[in-house]
Structure formats: structure tokens, C-alpha cells
N, CA, C and O of each residue as an XYZ file, in Angstrom:
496
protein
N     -17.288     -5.860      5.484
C     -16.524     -4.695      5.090
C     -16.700     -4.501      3.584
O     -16.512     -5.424      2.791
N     -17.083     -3.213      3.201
C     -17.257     -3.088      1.574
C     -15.505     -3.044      0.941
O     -14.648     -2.239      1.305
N     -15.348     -4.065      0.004
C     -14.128     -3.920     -0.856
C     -13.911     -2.373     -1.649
O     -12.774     -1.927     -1.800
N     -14.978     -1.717     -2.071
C     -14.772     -0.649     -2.780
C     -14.249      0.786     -1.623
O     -13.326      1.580     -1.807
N     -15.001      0.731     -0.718
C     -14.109      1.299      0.379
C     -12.788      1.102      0.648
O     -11.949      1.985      0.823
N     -12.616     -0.123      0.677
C     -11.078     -0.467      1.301
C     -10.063     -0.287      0.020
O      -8.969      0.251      0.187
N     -10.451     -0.729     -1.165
C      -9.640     -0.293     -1.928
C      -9.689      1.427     -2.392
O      -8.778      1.514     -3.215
N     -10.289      2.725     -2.251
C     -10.064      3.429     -1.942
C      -9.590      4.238     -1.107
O      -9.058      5.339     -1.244
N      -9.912      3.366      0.121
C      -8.881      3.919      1.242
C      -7.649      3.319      1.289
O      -7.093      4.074      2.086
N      -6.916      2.581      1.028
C      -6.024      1.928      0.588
C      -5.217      3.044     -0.587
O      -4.076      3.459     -0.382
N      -6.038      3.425     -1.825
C      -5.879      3.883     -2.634
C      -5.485      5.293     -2.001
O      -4.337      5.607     -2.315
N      -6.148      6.249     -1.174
C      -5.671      7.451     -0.738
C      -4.582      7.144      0.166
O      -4.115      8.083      0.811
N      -4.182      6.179      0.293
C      -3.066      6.417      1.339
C      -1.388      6.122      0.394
O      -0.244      6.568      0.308
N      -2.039      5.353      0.002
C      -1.066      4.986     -1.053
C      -0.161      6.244     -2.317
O       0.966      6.372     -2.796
N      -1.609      7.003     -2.402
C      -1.067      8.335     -3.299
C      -0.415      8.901     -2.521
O       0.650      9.310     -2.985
N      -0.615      9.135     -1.382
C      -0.353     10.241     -0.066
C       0.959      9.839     -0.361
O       1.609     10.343     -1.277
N       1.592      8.495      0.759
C       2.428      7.805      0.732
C       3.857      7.923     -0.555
O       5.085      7.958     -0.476
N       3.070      7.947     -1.422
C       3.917      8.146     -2.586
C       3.960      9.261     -3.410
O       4.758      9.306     -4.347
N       3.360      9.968     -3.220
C       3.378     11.955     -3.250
C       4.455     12.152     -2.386
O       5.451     12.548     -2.991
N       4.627     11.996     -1.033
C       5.052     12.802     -0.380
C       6.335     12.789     -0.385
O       6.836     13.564      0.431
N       7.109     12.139     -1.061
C       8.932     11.741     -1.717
C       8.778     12.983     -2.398
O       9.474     13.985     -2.240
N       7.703     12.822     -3.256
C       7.906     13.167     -4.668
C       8.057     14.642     -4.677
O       8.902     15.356     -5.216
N       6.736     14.997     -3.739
C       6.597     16.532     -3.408
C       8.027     17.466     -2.520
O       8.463     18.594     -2.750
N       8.395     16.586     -1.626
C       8.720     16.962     -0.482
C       9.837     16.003      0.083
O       9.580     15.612      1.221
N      11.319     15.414     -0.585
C      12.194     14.582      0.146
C      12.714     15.083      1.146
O      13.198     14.176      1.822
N      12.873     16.069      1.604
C      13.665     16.279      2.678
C      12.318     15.829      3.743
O      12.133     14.720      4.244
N      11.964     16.345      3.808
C      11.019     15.794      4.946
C      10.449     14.400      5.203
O      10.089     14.026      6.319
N      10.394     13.674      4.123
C      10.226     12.387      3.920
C      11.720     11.573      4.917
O      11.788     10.649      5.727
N      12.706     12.507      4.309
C      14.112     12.037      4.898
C      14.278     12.187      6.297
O      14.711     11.336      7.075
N      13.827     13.560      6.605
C      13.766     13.277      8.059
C      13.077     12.833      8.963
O      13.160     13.017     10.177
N      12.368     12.225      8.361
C      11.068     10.712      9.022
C      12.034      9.444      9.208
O      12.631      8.920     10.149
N      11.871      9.203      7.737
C      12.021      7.844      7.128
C      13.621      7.761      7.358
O      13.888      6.560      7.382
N      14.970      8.631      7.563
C      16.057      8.294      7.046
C      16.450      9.197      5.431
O      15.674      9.338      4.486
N      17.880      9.702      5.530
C      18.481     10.190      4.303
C      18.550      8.373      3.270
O      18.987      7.281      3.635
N      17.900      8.814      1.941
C      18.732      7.763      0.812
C      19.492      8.591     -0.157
O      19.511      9.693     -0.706
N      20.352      7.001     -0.027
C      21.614      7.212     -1.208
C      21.367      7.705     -2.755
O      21.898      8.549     -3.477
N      20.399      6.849     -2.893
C      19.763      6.887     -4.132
C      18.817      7.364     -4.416
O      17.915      6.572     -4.690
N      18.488      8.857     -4.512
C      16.677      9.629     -4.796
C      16.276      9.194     -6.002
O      15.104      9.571     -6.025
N      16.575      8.409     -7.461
C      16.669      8.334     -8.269
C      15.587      6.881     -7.789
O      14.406      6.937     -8.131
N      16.058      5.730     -7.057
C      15.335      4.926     -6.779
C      13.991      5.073     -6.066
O      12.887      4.599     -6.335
N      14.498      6.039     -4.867
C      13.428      6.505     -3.788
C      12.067      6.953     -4.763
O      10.968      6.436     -4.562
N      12.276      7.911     -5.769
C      11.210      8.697     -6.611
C      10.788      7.191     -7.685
O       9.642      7.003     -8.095
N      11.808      6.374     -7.953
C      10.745      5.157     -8.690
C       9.951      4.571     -7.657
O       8.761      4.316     -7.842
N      10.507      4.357     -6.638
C       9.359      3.574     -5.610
C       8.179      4.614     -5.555
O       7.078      4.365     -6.045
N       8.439      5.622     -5.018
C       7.604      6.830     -4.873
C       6.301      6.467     -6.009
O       5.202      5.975     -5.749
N       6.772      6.833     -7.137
C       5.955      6.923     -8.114
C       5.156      5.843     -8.446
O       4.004      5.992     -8.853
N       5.827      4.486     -8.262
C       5.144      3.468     -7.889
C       3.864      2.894     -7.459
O       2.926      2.227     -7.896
N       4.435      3.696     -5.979
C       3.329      3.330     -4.978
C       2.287      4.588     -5.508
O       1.128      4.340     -5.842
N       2.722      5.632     -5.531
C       1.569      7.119     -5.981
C       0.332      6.532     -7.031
O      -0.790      7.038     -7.043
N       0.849      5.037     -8.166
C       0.411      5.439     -9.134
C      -0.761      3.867     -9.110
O      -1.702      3.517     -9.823
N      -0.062      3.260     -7.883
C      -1.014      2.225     -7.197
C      -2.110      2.682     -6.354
O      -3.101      1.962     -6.233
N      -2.047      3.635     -5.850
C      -2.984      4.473     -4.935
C      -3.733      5.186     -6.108
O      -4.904      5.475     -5.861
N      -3.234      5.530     -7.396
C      -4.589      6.285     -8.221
C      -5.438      4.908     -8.516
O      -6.587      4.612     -8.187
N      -4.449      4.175     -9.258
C      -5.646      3.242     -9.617
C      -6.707      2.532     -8.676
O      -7.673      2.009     -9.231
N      -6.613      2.479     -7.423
C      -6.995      1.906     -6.572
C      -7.860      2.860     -6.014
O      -8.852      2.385     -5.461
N      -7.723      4.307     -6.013
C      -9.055      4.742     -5.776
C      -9.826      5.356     -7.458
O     -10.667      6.254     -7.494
N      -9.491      4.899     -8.239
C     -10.623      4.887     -9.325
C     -11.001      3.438    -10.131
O     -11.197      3.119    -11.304
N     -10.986      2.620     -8.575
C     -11.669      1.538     -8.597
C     -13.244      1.704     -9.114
O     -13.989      2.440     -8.466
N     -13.761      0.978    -10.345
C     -15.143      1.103    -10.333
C     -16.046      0.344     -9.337
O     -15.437      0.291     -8.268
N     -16.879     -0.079     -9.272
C     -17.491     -0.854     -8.377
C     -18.177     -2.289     -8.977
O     -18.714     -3.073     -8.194
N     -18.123     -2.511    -10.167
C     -17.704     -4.207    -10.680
C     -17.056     -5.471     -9.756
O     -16.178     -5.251     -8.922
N     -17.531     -6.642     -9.978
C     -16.532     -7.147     -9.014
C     -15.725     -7.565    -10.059
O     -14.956     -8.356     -9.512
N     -15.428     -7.509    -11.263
C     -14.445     -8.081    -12.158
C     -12.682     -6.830    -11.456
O     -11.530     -7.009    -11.061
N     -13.824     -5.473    -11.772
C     -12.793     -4.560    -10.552
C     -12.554     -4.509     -9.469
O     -11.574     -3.928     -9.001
N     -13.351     -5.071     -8.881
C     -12.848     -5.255     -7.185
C     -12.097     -6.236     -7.220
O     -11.144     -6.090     -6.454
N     -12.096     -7.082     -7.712
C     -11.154     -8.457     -7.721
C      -9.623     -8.026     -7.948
O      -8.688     -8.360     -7.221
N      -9.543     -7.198     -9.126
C      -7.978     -6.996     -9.215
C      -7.885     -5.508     -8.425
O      -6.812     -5.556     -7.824
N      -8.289     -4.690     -8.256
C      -7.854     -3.808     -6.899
C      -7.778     -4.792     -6.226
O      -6.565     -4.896     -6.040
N      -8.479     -5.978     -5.491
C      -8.552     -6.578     -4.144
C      -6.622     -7.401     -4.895
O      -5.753     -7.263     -4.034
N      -6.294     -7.832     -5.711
C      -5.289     -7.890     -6.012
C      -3.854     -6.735     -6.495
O      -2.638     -6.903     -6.595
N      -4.471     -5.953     -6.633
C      -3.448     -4.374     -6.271
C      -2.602     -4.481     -4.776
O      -1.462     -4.762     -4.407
N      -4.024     -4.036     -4.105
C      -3.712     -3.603     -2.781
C      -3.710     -4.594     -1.757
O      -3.736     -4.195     -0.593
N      -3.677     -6.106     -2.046
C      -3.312     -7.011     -1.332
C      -1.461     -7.513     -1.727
O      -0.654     -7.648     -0.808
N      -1.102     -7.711     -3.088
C       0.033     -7.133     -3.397
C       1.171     -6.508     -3.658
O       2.245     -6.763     -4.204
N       0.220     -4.885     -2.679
C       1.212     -4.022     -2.367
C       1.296     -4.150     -1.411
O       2.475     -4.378     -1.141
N       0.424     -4.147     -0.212
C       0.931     -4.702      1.145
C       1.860     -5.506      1.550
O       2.657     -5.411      2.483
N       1.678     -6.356      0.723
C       2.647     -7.838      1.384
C       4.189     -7.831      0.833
O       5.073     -8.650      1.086
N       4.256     -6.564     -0.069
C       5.197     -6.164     -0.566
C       5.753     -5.374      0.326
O       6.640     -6.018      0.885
N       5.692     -4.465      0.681
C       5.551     -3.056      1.751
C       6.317     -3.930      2.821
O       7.518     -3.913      3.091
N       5.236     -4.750      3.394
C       5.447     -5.719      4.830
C       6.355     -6.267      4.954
O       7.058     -6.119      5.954
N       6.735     -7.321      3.700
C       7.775     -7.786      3.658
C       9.295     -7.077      3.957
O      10.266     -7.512      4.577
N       9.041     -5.636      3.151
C      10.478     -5.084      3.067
C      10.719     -4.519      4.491
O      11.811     -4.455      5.057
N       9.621     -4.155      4.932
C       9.305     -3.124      6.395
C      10.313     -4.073      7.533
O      11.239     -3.649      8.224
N       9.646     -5.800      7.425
C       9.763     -6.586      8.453
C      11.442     -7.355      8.013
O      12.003     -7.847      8.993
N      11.948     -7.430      7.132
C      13.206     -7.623      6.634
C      14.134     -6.254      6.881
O      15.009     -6.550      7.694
N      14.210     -5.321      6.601
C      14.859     -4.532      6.826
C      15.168     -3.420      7.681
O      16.087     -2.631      7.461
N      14.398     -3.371      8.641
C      14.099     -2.820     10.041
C      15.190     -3.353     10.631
O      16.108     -2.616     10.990
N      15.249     -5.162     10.870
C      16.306     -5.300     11.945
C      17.231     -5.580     11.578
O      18.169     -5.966     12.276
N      17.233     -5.439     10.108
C      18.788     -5.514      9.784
C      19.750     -4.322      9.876
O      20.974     -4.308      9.748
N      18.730     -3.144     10.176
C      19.250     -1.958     10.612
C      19.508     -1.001      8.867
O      20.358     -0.111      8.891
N      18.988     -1.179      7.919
C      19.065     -0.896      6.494
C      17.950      0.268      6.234
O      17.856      1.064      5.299
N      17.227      0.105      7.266
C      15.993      1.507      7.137
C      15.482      1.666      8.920
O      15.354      0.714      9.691
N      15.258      3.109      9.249
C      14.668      3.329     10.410
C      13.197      2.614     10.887
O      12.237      2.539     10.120
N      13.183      2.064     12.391
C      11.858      1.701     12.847
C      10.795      2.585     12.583
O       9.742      2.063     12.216
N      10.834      3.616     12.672
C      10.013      4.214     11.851
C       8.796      3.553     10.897
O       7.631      3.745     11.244
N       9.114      2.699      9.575
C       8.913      1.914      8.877
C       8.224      1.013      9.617
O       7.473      0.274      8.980
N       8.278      0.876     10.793
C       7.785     -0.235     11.413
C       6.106      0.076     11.663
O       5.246     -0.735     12.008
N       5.961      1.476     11.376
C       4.814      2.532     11.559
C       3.962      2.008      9.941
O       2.767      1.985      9.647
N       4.684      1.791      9.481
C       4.369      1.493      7.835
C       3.800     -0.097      8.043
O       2.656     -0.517      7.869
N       4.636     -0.595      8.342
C       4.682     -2.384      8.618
C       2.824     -2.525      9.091
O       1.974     -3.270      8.603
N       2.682     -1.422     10.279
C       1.080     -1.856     10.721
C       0.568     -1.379      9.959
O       0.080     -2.383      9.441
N       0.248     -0.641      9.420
C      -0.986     -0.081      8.117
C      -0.656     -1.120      7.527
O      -1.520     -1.959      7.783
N       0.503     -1.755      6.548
C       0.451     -2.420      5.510
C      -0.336     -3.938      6.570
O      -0.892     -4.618      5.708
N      -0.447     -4.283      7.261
C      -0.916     -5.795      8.008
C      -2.361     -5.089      7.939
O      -3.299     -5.755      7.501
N      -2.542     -3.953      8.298
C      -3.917     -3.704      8.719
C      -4.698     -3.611      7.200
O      -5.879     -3.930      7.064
N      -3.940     -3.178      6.215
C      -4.777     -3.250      4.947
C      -4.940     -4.630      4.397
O      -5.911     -4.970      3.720
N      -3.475     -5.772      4.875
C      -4.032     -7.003      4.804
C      -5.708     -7.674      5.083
O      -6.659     -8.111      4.435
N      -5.209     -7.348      6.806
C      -6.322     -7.517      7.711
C      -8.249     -7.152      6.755
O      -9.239     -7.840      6.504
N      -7.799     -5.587      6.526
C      -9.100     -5.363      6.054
C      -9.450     -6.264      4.205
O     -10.599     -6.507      3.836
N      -8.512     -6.516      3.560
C      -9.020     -7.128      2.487
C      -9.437     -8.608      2.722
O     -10.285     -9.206      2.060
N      -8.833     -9.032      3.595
C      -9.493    -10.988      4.171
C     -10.658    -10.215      4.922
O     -11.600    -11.008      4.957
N     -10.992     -9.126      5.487
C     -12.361     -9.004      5.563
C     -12.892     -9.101      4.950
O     -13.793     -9.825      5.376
N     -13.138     -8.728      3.573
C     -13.778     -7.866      3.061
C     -14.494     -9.955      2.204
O     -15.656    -10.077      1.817
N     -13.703    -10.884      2.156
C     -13.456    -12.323      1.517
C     -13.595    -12.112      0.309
O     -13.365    -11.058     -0.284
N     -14.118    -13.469     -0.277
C     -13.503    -13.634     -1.590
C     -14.363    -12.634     -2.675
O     -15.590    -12.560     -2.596
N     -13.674    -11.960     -3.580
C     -14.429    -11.315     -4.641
C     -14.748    -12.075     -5.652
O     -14.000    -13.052     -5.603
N     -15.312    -12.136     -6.362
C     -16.110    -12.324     -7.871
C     -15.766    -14.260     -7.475
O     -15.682    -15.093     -8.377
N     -15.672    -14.481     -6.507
C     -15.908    -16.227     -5.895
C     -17.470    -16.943     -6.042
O     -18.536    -16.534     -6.504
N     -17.264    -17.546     -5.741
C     -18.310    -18.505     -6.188
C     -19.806    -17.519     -4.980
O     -19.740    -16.650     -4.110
N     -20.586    -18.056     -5.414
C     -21.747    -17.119     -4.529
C     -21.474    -18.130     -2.986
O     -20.759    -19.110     -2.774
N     -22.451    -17.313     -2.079
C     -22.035    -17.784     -0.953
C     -20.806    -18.448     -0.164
O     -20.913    -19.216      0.792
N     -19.801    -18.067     -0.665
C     -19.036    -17.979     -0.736
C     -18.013    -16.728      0.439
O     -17.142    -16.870      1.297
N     -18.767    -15.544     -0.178
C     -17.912    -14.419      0.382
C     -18.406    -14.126      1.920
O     -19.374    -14.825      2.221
N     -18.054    -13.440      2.730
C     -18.068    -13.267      3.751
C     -18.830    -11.649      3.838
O     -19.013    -11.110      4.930
């Protein structure tokens, strides 16, 4: 799997993802659930929006693929974590749970992709 792919696709979803608060909360709300706090919602928002630019103006270096491959392995497990914690505590809609698989599947695709700027023979 090419890393510069995945961290651009990663990267467009991520802007998407975090545009679409920004652009558009009500509709976000009636997906995801009304929040208390839009003030927080638009920092996460912007967050994630601004992890998805950098990640698709990944150059193609592996000194840059290495920390995109650390961006967007970071934001996932971040994402996942909150998705898989707070779903059944009943604190955000299953919905999220829709989120939970992209964020495993972007896991999934960066341990494809193995180790960057690693020792030679090495990567997969």
C-alpha cells in the first residue's frame, strides 16, 4: 500500500470530517447528536480540518511520510478511542460507531503500508 496515498486519503477525509461542523452544525447535529458546547465541537472541528490539510499536503519524502504516517496514525487511535468509550456509555450516538470503522480501517491501512524511513528491508 503506498503511504502517500493513505495519508492523503486519510487527509481528505479528515478535512471533510472537520469542515462539515464548521460549515454546517445543524446537520452535523442531526447525524451525530445536538452538543452542549459548539464552542468545543468547532475546536475539535478545526482540529481535525487542520489534520486533514496537513496530511494531504504530505510531500512524498519519507522523513514526511514518517510523521504524516504519525499524524494520521495518532488521530485515529484518538478518534477510536473516544468512538469506542463513549458510545456505550451512552454520551454520543452509535452513529459514531460509523466513525469507529474508518478510524480502525485507517489504522488497518497505515500497518499496511509498514515501517517508514525504518531500516531497509525492513518495510513491507
Amino acid at each position: 500500500m503506498n503511504p502517500l496515498c493513505v495519508a492523503r486519503a486519510q487527509g481528505l477525509f479528515n478535512l471533510g470530517g472537520g469542515g462539515w461542523p464548521l460549515l454546517h452544525l445543524r446537520s452535523f447535529e442531526w447525524v451525530f447528536g445536538p452538543k452542549t458546547e459548539h464552542w468545543l465541537q468547532r475546536t475539535t472541528a478545526g482540529l481535525l480540518a487542520t489534520s486533514g490539510w496537513a496530511l494531504l499536503r504530505t510531500p512524498s519524502g519519507s522523513g514526511a511520510l514518517a510523521q504524516a504516517r504519525r499524524t494520521g496514525v495518532g488521530t485515529a487511535v484518538t478518534l477510536l478511542a473516544i468512538d469506542l468509550v463513549y458510545v456505550p456509555r451512552g454520551r454520543i450516538r452509535p452513529t459514531y460507531l460509523l466513525d469507529a470503522a474508518m478510524q480502525a480501517g485507517w489504522l488497518a491501512a497505515w500497518w499496511r503500508c509498514g515501517r517508514l524511513g525504518g531500516h531497509r528491508g525492513k518495510e513491507r
